[in-house]
C-alpha positions in Angstrom: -3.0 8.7 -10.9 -2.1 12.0 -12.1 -4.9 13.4 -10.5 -3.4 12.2 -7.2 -0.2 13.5 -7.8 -1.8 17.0 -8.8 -3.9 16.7 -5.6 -1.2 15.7 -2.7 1.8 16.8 -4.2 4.0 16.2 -1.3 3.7 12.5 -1.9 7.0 12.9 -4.0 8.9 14.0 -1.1 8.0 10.9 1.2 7.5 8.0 -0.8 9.7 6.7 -3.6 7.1 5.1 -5.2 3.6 5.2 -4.9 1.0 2.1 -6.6 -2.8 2.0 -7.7 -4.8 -0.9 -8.4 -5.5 0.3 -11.3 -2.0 1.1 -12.2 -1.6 -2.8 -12.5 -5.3 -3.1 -14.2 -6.0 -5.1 -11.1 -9.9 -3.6 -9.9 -9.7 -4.5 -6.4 -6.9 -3.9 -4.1 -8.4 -7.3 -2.0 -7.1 -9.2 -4.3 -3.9 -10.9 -3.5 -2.5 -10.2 -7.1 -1.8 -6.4 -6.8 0.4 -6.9 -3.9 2.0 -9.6 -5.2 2.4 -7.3 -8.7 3.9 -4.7 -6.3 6.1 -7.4 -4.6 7.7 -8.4 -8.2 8.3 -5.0 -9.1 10.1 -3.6 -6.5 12.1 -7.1 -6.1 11.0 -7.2 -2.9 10.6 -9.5 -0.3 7.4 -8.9 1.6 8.3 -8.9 5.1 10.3 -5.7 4.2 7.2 -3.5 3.1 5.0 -2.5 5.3 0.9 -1.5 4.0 -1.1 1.4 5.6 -4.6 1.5 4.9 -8.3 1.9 6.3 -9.7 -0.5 5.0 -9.6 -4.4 6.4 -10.1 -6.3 3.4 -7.3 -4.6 2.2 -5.0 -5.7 5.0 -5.9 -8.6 5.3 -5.1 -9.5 1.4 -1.7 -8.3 2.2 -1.1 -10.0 5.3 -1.8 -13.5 3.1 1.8 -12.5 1.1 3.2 -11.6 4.2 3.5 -8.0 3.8 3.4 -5.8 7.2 0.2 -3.9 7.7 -1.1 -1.0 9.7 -4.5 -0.4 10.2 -5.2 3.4 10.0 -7.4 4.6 12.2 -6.2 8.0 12.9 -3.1 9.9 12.3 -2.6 9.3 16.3 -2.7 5.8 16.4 -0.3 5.7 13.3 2.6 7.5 15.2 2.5 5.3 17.9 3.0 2.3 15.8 6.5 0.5 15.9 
């Protein structure tokens, strides 16, 4: 993770907090547990988070919580997104 934050150091400025699978020692971010670790840490209800990612699996493992998803394409598609 520090590597990441080394990397794209302007993810500070946008996100408040930012979570890894392996951050929870969960491998895979397909499984249903990682969300649901990221739902109990942020006392959050999942219909008020919203996941961007490129990968389907990954959606759709966050849709089973009930967490919002966007399926990233292309920096195009994403603006136009409610």
């Amino acid at each position: 993770m520090n590597y990441l934050w080394r990397r794209f150091t302007d993810w500070q400025y946008v996100f408040d907090k930012v979570f890894t699978s392996a951050g929870f020692n969960v491998v895979y971010k397909e499984d249903e547990t990682f969300f649901r670790l990221i739902l109990t840490e942020l006392n959050e209800k999942p219909q008020n988070m919203c996941l961007i990612d490129d990968d389907i699996v990954n959606i759709n493992s966050a849709a089973k919580v009930g967490i919002n998803t966007i399926l990233f394409r292309n920096v195009e598609d994403l603006k136009i997104q409610p």
